[in-house]
C-alpha positions as CSV (number, residue, x, y, z in Angstrom):
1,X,23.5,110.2,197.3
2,X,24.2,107.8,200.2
3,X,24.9,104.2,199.2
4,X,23.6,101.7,202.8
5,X,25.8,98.3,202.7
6,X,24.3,97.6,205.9
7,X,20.2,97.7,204.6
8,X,18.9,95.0,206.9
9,X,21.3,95.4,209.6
10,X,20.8,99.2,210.1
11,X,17.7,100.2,208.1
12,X,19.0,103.4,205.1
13,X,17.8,107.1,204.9
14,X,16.3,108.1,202.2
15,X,19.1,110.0,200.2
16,X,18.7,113.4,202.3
17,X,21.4,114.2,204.6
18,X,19.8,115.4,206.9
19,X,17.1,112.3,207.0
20,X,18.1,109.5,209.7
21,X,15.4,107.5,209.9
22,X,16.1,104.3,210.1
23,X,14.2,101.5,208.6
24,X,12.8,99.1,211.0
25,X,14.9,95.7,211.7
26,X,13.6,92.2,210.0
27,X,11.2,90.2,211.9
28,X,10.1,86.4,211.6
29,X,7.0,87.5,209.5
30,X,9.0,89.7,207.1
31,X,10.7,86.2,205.5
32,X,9.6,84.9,202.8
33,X,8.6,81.4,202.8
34,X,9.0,80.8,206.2
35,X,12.3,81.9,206.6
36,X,13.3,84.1,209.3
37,X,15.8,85.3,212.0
38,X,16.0,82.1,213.4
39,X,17.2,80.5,210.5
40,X,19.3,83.2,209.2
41,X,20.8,82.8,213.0
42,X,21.2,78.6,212.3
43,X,22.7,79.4,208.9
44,X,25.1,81.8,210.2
45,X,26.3,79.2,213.1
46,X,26.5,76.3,211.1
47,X,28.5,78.7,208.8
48,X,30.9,79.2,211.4
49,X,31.3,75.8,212.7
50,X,32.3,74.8,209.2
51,X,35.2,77.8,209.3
52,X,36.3,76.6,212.2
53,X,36.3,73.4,210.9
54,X,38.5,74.1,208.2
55,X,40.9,75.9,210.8
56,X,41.2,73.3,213.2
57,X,42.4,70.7,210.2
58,X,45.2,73.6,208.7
59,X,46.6,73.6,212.7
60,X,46.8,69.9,212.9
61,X,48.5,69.9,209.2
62,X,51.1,72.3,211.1
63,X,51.5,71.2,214.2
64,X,52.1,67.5,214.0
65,X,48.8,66.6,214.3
66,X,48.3,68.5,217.7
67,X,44.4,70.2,218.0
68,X,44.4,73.5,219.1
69,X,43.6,74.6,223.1
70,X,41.8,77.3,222.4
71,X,40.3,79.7,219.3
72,X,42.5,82.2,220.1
73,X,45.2,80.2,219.1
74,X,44.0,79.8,216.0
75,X,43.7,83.8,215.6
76,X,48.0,83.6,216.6
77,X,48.5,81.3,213.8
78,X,46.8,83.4,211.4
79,X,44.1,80.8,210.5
80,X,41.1,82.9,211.5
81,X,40.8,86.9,211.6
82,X,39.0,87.0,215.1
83,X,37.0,84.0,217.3
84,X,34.1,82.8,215.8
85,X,30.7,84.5,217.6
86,X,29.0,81.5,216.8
87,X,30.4,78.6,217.2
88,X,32.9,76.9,220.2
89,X,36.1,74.1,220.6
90,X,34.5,71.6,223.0
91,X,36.6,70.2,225.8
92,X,38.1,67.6,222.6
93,X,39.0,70.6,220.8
94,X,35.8,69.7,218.5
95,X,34.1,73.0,216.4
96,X,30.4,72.4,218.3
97,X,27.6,75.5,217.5
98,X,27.6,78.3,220.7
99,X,25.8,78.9,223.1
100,X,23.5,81.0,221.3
101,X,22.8,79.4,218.6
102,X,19.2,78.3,217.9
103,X,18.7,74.2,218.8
């Protein structure tokens, strides 16, 4: 038996092997409630701008206060795993949502 961690992402075969049919991806009217990619997309950047957030305050706690340049900094201090996707420093060094992120 195949276990799918990726179910919404990727779709999951049926159990067969040899079956790769993939189920189709999520669309707006699939959400319950209203709900859809868009908001799953808004969650998901105002998600990171809050990580960021937090990553930006741990610098300044050790660095005298100084704000980062750039995210990749922040990866070379160990505070976050990769750059966000989702969310941007502005030119103050400010977590803002990116680029493509719903408005």
């Amino acid at each position: 038996m195949m276990l799918c961690v990726t179910a919404l992402v990727s779709g999951c075969s049926s159990g067969d092997d040899d079956d790769t049919t993939a189920a189709p991806a999520p669309t707006e009217t699939d959400a319950p409630d209203g709900l859809g990619i868009d908001a799953a997309s808004e969650s998901m950047c105002l998600t990171q701008v809050a990580v960021l957030e937090t990553a930006v305050e741990a610098f300044k706690l050790s660095n005298d206060g100084a704000l980062p340049a750039t995210e990749a900094e922040l990866v070379t201090e160990g505070l976050l795993v990769s750059a966000a996707e989702y969310a941007d420093l502005d030119a103050a060094g400010t977590p803002v949502p990116a680029a493509v992120c719903p408005t």
